[in-house]
N, C-alpha and C positions, 0 to 999 in steps of 0.2 A: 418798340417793345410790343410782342404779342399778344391777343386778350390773353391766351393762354397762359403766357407769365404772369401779368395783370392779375391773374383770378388766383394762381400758386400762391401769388405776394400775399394777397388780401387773407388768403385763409389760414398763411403763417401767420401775419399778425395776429390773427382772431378776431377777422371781420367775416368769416366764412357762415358756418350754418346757425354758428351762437350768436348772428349781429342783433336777432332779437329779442336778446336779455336787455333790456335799457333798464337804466336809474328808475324811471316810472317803475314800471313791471318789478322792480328788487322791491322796491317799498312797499307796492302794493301785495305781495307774496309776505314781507315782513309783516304790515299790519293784519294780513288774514292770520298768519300763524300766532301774533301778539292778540288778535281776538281770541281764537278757539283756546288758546292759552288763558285768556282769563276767563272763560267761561268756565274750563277745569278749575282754577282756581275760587270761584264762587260756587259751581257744585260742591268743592271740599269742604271751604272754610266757613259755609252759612248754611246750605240744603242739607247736604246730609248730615252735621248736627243737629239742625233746628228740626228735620222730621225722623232720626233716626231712634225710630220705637222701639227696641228690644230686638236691633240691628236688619230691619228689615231695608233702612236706605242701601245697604248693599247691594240689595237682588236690583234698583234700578239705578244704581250710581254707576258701576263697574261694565255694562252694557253700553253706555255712555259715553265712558272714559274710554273704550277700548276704541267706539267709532272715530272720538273725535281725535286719537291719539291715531287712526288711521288716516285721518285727513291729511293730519300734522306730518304723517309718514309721506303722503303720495306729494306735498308742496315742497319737502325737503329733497326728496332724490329728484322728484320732475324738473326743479327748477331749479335750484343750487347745486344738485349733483350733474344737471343737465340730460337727465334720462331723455324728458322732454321733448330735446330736440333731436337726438339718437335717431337711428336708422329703425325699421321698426322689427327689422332681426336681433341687432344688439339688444332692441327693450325684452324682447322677448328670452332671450338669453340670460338676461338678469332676474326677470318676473316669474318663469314658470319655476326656476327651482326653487323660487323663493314662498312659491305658492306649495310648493310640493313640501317644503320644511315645515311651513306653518301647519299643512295637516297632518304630519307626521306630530306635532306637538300636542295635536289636538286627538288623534290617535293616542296618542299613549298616553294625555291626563288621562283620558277614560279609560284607559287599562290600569292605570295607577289606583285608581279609585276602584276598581275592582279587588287589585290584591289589598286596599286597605279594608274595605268588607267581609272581606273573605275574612281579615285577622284575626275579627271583632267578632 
């Protein structure tokens, strides 16, 4: 048998570019995500009641949430979706249009909040 078969084999089974996802690496990607997930959880359920004065823990609560819910984003598609490991054409392939969506979102609340001033 040839390496060249050898190597076809190995990457059908899925010993190829993902061999290093291991058991370690999943856990330790699960406990990062089960940290930043409770630290959302204790901003919600103790910070911003305990200092929320006449709704001001908003302006620094939701800046917070948004980072750490980006974290939560880049450990989910990098390593469980396998972005990660990807070629860095295919990353790119998935990343710019998804960057190009988010400013488009971000485009138009601010146009939204325009026509809602405008109403008022």
């Amino acid at each position: 048998m040839s390496t060249e078969t050898t190597n076809v084999h190995a990457e059908e089974a899925g010993h190829g570019e993902h061999d290093t996802m291991t058991k370690k690496r999943i856990w330790r990607v699960f406990y990062i995500l089960l940290g930043i997930t409770c630290i959302e959880f204790f901003i919600a359920l103790y910070l911003v009641p305990h200092y929320n004065s006449g709704g001001n823990a908003s302006h620094w609560a939701n800046p917070i949430y948004i980072v750490l819910t980006l974290f939560k984003a880049f450990y989910i598609v990098g390593y469980f979706m396998h972005l990660k490991f990807e070629k860095l054409d295919m990353a790119l392939a998935i990343i710019v249009p998804v960057l190009f969506i988010i400013g488009l979102i971000l485009v138009l609340t601010n146009e939204s909040h325009y026509w809602i001033d405008l109403r008022l």
